[in-house]
C-alpha positions in Angstrom: 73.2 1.0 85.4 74.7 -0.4 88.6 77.2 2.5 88.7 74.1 4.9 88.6 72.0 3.0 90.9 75.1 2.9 93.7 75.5 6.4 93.1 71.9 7.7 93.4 71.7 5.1 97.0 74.8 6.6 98.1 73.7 10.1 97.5 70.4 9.5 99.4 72.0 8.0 102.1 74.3 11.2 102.5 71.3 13.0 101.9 69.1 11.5 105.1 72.3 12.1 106.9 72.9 15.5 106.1 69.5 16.1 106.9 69.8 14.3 110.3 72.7 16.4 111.4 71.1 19.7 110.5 68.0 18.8 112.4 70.2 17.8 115.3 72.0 21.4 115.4 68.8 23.6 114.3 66.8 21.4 117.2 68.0 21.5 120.8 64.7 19.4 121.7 65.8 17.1 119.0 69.4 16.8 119.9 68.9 16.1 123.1 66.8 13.0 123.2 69.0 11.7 120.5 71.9 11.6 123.0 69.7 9.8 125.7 68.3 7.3 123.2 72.2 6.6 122.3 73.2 6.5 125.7 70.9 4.0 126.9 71.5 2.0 124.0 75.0 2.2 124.8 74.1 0.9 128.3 72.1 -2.1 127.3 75.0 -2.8 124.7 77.3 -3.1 127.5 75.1 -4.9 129.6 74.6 -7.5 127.4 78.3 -7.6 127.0 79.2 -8.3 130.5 76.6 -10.8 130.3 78.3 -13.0 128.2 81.4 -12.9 129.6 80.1 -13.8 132.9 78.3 -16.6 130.9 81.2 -18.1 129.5 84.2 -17.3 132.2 85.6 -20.3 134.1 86.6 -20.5 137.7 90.2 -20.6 136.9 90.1 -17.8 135.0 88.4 -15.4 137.0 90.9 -13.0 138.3 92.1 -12.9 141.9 90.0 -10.8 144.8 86.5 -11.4 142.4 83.3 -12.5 144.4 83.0 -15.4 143.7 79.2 -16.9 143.4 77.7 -19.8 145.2 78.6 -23.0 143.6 76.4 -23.9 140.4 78.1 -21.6 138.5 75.6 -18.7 138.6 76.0 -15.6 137.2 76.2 -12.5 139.5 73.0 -11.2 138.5 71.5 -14.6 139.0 73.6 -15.2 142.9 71.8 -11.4 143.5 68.3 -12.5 143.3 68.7 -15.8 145.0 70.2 -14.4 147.9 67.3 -12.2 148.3 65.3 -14.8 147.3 66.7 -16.4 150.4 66.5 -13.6 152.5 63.2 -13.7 152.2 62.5 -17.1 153.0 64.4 -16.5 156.5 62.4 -13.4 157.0 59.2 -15.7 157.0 60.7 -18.4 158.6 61.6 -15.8 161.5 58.3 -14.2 161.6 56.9 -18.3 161.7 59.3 -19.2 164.7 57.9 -16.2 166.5 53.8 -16.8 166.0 54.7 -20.1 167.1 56.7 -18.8 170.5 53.5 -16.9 171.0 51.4 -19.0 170.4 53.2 -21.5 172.9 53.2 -18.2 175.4 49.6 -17.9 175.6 48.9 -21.5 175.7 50.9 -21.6 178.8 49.0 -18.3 180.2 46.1 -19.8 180.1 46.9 -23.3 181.2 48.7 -21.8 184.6 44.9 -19.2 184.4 43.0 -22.0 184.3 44.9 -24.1 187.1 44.3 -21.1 189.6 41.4 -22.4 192.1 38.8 -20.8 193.5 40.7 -21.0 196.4 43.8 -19.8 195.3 42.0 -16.7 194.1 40.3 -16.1 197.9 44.0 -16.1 199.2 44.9 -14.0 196.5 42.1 -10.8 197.1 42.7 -11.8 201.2 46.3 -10.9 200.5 46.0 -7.5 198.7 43.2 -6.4 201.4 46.2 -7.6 204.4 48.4 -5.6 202.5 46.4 -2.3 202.0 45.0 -2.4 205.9 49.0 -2.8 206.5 49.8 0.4 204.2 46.8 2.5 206.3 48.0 1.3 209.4 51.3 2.3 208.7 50.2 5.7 207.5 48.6 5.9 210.9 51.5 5.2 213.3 53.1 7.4 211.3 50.7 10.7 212.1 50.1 9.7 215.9 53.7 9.5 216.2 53.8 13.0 214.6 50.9 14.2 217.2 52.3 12.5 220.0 55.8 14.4 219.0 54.1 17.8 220.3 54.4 15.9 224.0 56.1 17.9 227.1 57.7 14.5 227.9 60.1 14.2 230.5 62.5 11.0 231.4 62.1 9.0 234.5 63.6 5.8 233.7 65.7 5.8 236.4 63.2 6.9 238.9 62.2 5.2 241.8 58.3 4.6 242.0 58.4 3.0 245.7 56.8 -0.5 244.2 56.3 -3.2 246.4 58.0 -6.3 244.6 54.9 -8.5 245.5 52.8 -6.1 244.5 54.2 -5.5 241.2 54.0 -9.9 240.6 50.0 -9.6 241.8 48.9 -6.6 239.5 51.1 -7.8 236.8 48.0 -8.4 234.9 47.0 -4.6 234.8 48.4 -1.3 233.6 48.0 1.9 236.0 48.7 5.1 234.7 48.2 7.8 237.0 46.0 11.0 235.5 46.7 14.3 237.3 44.7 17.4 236.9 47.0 20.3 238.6 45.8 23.9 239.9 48.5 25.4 237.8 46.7 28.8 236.2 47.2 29.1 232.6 50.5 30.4 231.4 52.1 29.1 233.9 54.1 25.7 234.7 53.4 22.4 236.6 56.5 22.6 238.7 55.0 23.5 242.5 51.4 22.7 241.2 49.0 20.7 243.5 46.9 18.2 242.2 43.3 18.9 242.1 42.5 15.5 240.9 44.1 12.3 240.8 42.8 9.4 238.7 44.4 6.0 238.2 43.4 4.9 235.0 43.6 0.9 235.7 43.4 -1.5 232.8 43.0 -5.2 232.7 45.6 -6.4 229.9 43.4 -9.4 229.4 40.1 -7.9 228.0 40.6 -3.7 227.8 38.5 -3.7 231.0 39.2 0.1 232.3 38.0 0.9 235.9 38.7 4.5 237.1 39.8 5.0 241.0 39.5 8.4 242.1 41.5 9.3 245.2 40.9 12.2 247.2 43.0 15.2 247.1 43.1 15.4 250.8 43.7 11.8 251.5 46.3 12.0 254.3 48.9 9.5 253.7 52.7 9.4 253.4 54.5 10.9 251.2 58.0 12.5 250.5 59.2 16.2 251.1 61.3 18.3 248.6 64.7 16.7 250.3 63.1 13.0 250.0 62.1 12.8 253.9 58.9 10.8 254.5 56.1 12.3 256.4 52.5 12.2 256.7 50.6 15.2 254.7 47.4 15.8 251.8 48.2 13.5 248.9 47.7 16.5 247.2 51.1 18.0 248.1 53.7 15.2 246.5 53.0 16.7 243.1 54.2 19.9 244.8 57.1 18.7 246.3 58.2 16.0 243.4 56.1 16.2 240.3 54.7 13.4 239.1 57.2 10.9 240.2 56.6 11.3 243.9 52.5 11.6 243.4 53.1 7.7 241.5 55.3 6.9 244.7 53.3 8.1 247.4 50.0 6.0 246.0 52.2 2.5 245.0 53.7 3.3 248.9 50.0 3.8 250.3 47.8 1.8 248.3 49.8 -1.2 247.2 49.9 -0.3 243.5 52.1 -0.5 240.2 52.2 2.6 238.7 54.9 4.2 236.6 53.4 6.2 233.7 52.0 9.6 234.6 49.8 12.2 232.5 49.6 15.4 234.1 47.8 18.6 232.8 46.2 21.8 234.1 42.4 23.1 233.7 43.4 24.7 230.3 44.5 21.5 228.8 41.0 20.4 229.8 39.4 23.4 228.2 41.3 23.2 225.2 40.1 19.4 224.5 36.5 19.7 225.2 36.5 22.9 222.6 39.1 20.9 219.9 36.6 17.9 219.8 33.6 20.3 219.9 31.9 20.3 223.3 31.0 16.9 225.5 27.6 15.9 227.1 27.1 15.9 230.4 24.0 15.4 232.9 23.8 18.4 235.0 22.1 18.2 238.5 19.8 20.9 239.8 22.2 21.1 243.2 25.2 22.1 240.4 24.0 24.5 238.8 24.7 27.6 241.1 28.1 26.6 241.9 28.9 26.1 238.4 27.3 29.7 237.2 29.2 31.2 240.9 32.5 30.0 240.2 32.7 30.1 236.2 33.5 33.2 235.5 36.6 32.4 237.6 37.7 29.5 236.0 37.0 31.3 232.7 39.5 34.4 233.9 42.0 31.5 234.8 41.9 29.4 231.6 40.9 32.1 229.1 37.7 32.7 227.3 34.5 33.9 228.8 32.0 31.5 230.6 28.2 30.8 229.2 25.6 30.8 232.0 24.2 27.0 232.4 20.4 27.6 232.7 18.7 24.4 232.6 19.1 20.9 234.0 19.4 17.3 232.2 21.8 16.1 229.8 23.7 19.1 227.0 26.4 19.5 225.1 29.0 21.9 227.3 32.0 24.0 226.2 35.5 23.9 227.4 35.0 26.2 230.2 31.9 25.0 231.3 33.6 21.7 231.5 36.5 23.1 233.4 33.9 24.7 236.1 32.0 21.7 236.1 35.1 19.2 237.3 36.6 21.5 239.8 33.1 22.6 241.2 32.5 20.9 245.1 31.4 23.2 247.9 27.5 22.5 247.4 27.9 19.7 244.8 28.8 16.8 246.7 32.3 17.6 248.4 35.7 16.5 246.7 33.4 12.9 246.1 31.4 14.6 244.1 34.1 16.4 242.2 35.7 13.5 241.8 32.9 12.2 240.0 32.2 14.6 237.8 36.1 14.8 237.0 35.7 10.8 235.7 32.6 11.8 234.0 34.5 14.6 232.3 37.4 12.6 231.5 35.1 9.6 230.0 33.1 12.2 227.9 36.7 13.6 226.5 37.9 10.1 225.6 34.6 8.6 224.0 34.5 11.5 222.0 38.5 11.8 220.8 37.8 7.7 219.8 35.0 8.7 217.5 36.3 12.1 216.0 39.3 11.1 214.0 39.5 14.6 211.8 39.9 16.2 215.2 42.9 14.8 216.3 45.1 16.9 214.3 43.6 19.7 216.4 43.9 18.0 219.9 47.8 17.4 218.7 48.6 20.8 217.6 46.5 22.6 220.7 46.3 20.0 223.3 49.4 18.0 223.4 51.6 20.6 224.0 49.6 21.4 227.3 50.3 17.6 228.9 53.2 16.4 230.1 53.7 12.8 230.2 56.8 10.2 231.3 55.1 7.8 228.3 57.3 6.8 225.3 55.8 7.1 222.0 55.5 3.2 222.0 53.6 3.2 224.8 51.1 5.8 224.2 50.8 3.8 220.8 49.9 0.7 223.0 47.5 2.5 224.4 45.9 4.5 221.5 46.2 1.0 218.9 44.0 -0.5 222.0 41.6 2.3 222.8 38.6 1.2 220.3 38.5 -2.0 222.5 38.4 -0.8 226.3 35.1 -0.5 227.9 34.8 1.7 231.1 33.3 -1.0 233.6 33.5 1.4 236.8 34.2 4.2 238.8 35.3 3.5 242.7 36.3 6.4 244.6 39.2 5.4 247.5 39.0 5.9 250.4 35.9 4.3 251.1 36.0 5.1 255.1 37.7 8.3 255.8 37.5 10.7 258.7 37.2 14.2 257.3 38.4 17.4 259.5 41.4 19.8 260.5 44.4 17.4 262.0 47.1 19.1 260.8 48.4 22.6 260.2 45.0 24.2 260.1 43.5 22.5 257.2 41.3 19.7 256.7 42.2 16.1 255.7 40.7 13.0 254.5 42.2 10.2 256.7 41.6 6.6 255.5 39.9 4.8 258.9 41.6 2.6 258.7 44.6 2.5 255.7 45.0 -0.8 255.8 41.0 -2.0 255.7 40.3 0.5 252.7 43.3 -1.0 250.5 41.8 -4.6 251.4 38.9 -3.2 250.1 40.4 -1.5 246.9 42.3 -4.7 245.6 39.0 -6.7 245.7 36.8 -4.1 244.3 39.6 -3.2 241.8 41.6 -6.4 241.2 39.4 -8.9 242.7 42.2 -10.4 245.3 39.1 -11.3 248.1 41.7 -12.1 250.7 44.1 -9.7 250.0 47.0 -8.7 252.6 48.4 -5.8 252.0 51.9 -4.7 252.2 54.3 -4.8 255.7 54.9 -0.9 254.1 51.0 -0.4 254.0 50.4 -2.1 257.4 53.2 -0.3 259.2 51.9 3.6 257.3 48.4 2.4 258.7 49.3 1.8 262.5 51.5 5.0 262.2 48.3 7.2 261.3 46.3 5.2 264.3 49.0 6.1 266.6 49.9 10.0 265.7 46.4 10.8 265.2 44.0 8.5 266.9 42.1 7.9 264.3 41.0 4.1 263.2 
């Protein structure tokens, strides 16, 4: 019975097998998962090996060269996931040691923002305002010194301007620059130009006080020919013989006086201005009128441009030609006094105006600057600009005071100071206020030399 109940097991066991190796061959589908499922159990089988051998190794009988596990006797799979385990833990102690820096950080930020006193803020906002006013100022210099680039400048630092070494100690407390309007027609240069009007712009260093001293064209003093001889002649005729070097001389010779900065332009120049910063405002007297309408078109013809009939009296905005007319006019309009006056008025107008018309300096530069020619440095016509908004025109003298006017010499007619020496006593107190002024041996000596040659005191 045994022997038929071994045979019929064995025979269904071959039979199940037989069938499983025909179902593995008829299905693809079949076979295939069949050899995953015994490959991954072939895997674990192995796994599970390894497993125990790690388990039961010893130190001394691990071979040479393997990694060997921290000490406890851990198993490799085990010393894996500790040391990540560790990892870990460093990771979030790092990220802990860095919240707490931080932290610390900000703690101190607002300790040091809380310290910071009223006070200490003021100085702070005081500070960036010094330091944006310096940036603008800086921007500033930098474009007049572009403007003032356009210059015709010319050197005289080795000149000699004839200054009295007392004098220069008593007025060291003022700067005189010497303006010169010159007859030269447009186009042409300032060499062998006369001066039509002569202005010493005189500034007390102290306060920006400005006074303006006219001097008369025709003033007969001494002054130097084109080969340096001395002689008695118009004022007038040093700028032709010597430029504005020996027009500074003559006066610091004649009239006790420190001057050794020069502007010098022609009646274009002046045009040009008055149009760049849009016309000045004048007061125009009934007795100017027909000279300035007779001798406009002139002017115009010399300066370019046409010239606009003036056809009312009182105070109006005038053009650059009308201007021009209106300084140089003098026949029926008060004489070269007169002229002079209305050359200050002019010039006052011109400055006023340039002061409070920044966006028009550009213009003046391009236009204007090229027109003047100056012996002032850069640095000094910065002193001069940087100081402008504080100068205050104060007042107009016209020198001389007492003159004798007529023909003395060669025909034409002259303005001589009666006498030289009593008008520059009076100049220095009305300009300087020195009441007991003495002038110069140089000034005494020119004076009784115009008494004797002429007769005239």
């Amino acid at each position: 019975m045994s022997k038929n109940t071994g045979t019929t097991l064995t025979e269904g066991a071959d039979s199940k097998l037989n069938r499983e190796v025909i179902r593995r061959y008829e299905d693809p589908e079949y076979r295939k998962a069949a050899e995953e499922y015994e490959k991954k159990a072939r895997r674990q089988k192995n796994r599970r090996r390894n497993d125990d051998f790690e388990d039961r190794i010893t130190d001394k009988e691990r071979p040479d060269g393997y990694d060997q596990e921290p000490e406890g006797g851990y198993s490799r799979r085990e010393a894996k996931k500790r040391r990540k385990q560790q990892e870990k833990e460093a990771k979030k102690q790092r990220i802990r040691e860095m919240k707490e820096r931080m932290a610390e950080e900000d703690a101190l930020f607002n300790e040091n923002k809380k310290a910071i006193t009223p006070g200490r803020r003021r100085l702070r906002v005081i500070r960036n305002i010094l330091i944006i006013i310096a940036v603008i100022i800086a921007l500033l210099i930098g474009y007049f010194m572009f403007l003032t680039s356009h210059l015709d400048r010319v050197d005289t630092s080795g000149s000699d301007f004839a200054i009295n070494t007392g004098v220069a100690d008593d007025l060291s407390g003022y700067r005189n620059i010497a303006v010169l309007g010159v007859d030269a027609r447009a186009g042409q240069g300032y060499d062998g130009s006369r001066t039509d009007a002569i202005i010493i712009l005189s500034i007390k260093k102290s306060n920006g006080d400005i006074k303006m001293i006219s001097v008369m064209r025709d003033s007969y003093l001494k002054i130097a020919d084109a080969d340096g001889n001395l002689m008695l002649d118009k004022v007038t005729h040093a700028h032709h013989y010597g430029g504005g070097i020996d027009t500074c001389a003559a006066l610091n010779r004649n009239l006790d006086l420190n001057i050794t900065e020069f502007m010098i332009f022609n009646w274009k120049a002046v045009a040009d201005a008055v149009d760049a910063l849009g016309g000045i405002t004048v007061d125009v007297k009934k007795n100017e009128i027909r000279d300035l309408n007779h001798w406009g078109p002139e002017t115009a013809e010399n300066v370019g441009g046409k010239y606009k009939k003036i056809t009312k009296t009182g105070s109006q905005t005038i053009d650059g030609v009308q201007a021009t007319t209106y300084c140089r006019i003098r026949k029926t309009s008060g004489g070269d006094t007169g002229r002079a006056k209305r050359y200050k008025k002019v010039m006052s107008a011109v400055m006023k105006k340039a002061m409070t018309s920044p966006l028009k300096l550009y213009t003046l530069g391009k236009e204007v600057l090229p027109e003047i020619r100056t012996n002032m440095s850069q640095w000094q016509l910065l002193t001069f600009a940087l100081r402008a908004p504080g100068y205050d025109i104060k007042k107009n003298i016209g020198w001389p005071k007492n003159y004798y006017g007529g023909i003395i010499y060669n025909g034409l007619w002259n303005a001589v100071p009666t006498t030289l020496e009593s008008n520059v006593k009076w100049l220095h107190r009305r300009a300087f206020r020195q009441k007991n002024y003495e002038p110069s041996k140089t000034c005494r000596d020119i004076s009784q030399e115009i008494i004797y040659t002429k007769g005239i005191y």
